[in-house]
C-alpha positions, 0 to 999 in steps of 0.5 A: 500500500502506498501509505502517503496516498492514504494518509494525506492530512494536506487533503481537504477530504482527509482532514474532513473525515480521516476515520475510512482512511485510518482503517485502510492504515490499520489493516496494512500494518502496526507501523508503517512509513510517510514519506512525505512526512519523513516519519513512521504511523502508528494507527493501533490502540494498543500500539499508540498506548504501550508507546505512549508509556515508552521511554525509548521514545520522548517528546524531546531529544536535547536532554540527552543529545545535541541536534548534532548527535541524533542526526538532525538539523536544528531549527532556523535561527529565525524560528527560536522565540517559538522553540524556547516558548514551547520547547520550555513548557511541561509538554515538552520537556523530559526527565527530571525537568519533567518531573519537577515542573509537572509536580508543581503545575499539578497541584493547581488540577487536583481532583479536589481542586477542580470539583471546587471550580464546577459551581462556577463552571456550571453557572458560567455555562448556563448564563452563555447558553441563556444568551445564546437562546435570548438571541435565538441562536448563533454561533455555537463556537463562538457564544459557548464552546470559545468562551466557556473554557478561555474564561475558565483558564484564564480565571486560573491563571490570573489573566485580567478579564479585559486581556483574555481576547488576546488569548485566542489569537496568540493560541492559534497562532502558535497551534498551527506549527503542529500541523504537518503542511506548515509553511514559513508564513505559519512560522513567521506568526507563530514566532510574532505571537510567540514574542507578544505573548512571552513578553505579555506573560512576563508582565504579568508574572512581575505583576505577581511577584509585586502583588500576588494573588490566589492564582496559578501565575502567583503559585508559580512565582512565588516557587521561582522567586523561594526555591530557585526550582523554576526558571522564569522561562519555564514559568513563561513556558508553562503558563502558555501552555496551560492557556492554550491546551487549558482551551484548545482541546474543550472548544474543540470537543464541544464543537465536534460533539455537537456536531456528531449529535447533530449527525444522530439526531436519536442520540441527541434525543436519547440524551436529552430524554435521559441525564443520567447518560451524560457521564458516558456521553461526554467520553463518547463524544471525545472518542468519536471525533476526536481533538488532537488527531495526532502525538508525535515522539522521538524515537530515543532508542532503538524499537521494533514493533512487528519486526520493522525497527525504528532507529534512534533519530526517527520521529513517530506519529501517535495517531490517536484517531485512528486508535479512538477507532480500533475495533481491537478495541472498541466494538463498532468503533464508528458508531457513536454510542452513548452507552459504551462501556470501558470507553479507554480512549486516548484522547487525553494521552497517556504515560507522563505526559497525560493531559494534567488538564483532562479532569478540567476538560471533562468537566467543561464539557460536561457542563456545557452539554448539560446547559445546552440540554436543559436551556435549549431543548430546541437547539438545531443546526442553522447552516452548514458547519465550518472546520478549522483549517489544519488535521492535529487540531482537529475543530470547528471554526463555525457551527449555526444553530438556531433555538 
C-alpha cells in the first residue's frame, strides 16, 4: 500500500473525515512509513498506548543529545522565540525537568481542586447558553464552546478579564506549527505571537511577584522567586501552555460533539430524554471525533514493533484517531454510542505526559452539554458547519444553530 496516498492530512477530504482512511492504515500494518512526512504511523490502540508509556521514545531529544548527535538539523535561527516558548513548557520537556515542573503545575488540577471550580463552571455555562437562546441562536463556537473554557483558564491563571481576547489569537497562532503542511508564513506568526505573548506573560508574572494573588501565575512565582526550582522561562513556558491546551482541546470537543449529535439526531434525543447518560456521553463524544488527531515522539532508542525497527533519530506519529477507532478495541468503533462501556480512549494521552488538564476538560464539557440540554431543548443546526483549517487540531471554526 502506498501509505502517503492514504494518509494525506494536506487533503481537504482527509482532514474532513480521516476515520475510512485510518482503517485502510490499520489493516496494512502496526507501523508503517510517510514519506512525505519523513516519519513512521502508528494507527493501533494498543500500539499508540504501550508507546505512549515508552521511554525509548520522548517528546524531546536535547536532554540527552545535541541536534548534532541524533542526526538532525536544528531549527532556523529565525524560528527560536517559538522553540524556547514551547520547547520550555511541561509538554515538552523530559526527565527530571519533567518531573519537577509537572509536580508543581499539578497541584493547581487536583481532583479536589477542580470539583471546587464546577459551581462556577456550571453557572458560567448556563448564563452563555441563556444568551445564546435570548438571541435565538448563533454561533455555537463562538457564544459557548470559545468562551466557556478561555474564561475558565484564564480565571486560573490570573489573566485580567479585559486581556483574555488576546488569548485566542496568540493560541492559534502558535497551534498551527503542529500541523504537518506548515509553511514559513505559519512560522513567521507563530514566532510574532510567540514574542507578544512571552513578553505579555512576563508582565504579568512581575505583576505577581509585586502583588500576588490566589492564582496559578502567583503559585508559580512565588516557587521561582523561594526555591530557585523554576526558571522564569519555564514559568513563561508553562503558563502558555496551560492557556492554550487549558482551551484548545474543550472548544474543540464541544464543537465536534455537537456536531456528531447533530449527525444522530436519536442520540441527541436519547440524551436529552435521559441525564443520567451524560457521564458516558461526554467520553463518547471525545472518542468519536476526536481533538488532537495526532502525538508525535522521538524515537530515543532503538524499537521494533512487528519486526520493522525504528532507529534512534526517527520521529513517530501517535495517531490517536485512528486508535479512538480500533475495533481491537472498541466494538463498532464508528458508531457513536452513548452507552459504551470501558470507553479507554486516548484522547487525553497517556504515560507522563497525560493531559494534567483532562479532569478540567471533562468537566467543561460536561457542563456545557448539560446547559445546552436543559436551556435549549430546541437547539438545531442553522447552516452548514465550518472546520478549522489544519488535521492535529482537529475543530470547528463555525457551527449555526438556531433555538
Amino acid at each position: 500500500m502506498d501509505t502517503d496516498s492514504v494518509f494525506d492530512p494536506w487533503s481537504p477530504g482527509f482532514a474532513a473525515d480521516p476515520y475510512p482512511g485510518y482503517a485502510r492504515l490499520r489493516a496494512a500494518g502496526r507501523v508503517l512509513w510517510s514519506g512525505r512526512l519523513g516519519q513512521w504511523l502508528v494507527p493501533h490502540h494498543a500500539d499508540v498506548r504501550a508507546l505512549l508509556g515508552d521511554r525509548r521514545l520522548g517528546r524531546t531529544y536535547r536532554h540527552r543529545f545535541t541536534h548534532e548527535e541524533f542526526g538532525r538539523t536544528p531549527p532556523p535561527a529565525a524560528h527560536e522565540p517559538f522553540h524556547v516558548l514551547d520547547g520550555n513548557g511541561l509538554l515538552d520537556l523530559e526527565g527530571d525537568d519533567h518531573a519537577r515542573v509537572r509536580r508543581l503545575v499539578a497541584k493547581a488540577f487536583t481532583p479536589r481542586t477542580v470539583a471546587g471550580l464546577a459551581p462556577a463552571v456550571r453557572r458560567l455555562a448556563g448564563e452563555l447558553v441563556d444568551g445564546l437562546v435570548a438571541d435565538g441562536g448563533g454561533d455555537l463556537i463562538e457564544a459557548v464552546a470559545e468562551p466557556l473554557p478561555v474564561a475558565v483558564i484564564a480565571e486560573m491563571l490570573g489573566v485580567p478579564a479585559a486581556d483574555r481576547s488576546l488569548l485566542r489569537p496568540w493560541s492559534a497562532a502558535i497551534c498551527a506549527m503542529y500541523e504537518p503542511d506548515r509553511d514559513e508564513g505559519t512560522a513567521r506568526r507563530a514566532v510574532h505571537a510567540s514574542l507578544e505573548f512571552s513578553a505579555y506573560l512576563r508582565e504579568l508574572i512581575a505583576d505577581r511577584r509585586a502583588r500576588p494573588g490566589d492564582d496559578i501565575v502567583s503559585a508559580l512565582t512565588a516557587v521561582h522567586d523561594g526555591g530557585g526550582r523554576l526558571s522564569e522561562q519555564e514559568t513563561v513556558s508553562t503558563c502558555a501552555l496551560l492557556l492554550n491546551a487549558g482551551h484548545e482541546a474543550s472548544v474543540n470537543a464541544t464543537g465536534n460533539g455537537w456536531l456528531a449529535l447533530f449527525r444522530h439526531p436519536d442520540r441527541l434525543a436519547a440524551l436529552r430524554a435521559d441525564p443520567a447518560l451524560l457521564p458516558g456521553a461526554v467520553e463518547e463524544l471525545l472518542r468519536y471525533d476526536t481533538p488532537l488527531q495526532l502525538f508525535e515522539r522521538w524515537v530515543l532508542d532503538d524499537i521494533e514493533i512487528d519486526g520493522t525497527v525504528l532507529a534512534r533519530g526517527a520521529k513517530v506519529a501517535l495517531l490517536f484517531g485512528s486508535a479512538n477507532h480500533d475495533p481491537a478495541r472498541f466494538p463498532d468503533p464508528g458508531r457513536l454510542d452513548l452507552t459504551r462501556k470501558d470507553n479507554a480512549h486516548l484522547s487525553f494521552g497517556a504515560g507522563i505526559h497525560y493531559c494534567l488538564g483532562a479532569p478540567l476538560a471533562r468537566l467543561e464539557l460536561a457542563a456545557s452539554l448539560q446547559a445546552l440540554l436543559g436551556r435549549a431543548p430546541g437547539l438545531r443546526p442553522a447552516g452548514e458547519p465550518e472546520r478549522k483549517p489544519g488535521y492535529v487540531m482537529r475543530g470547528l471554526r463555525r457551527l449555526p444553530v438556531a433555538c
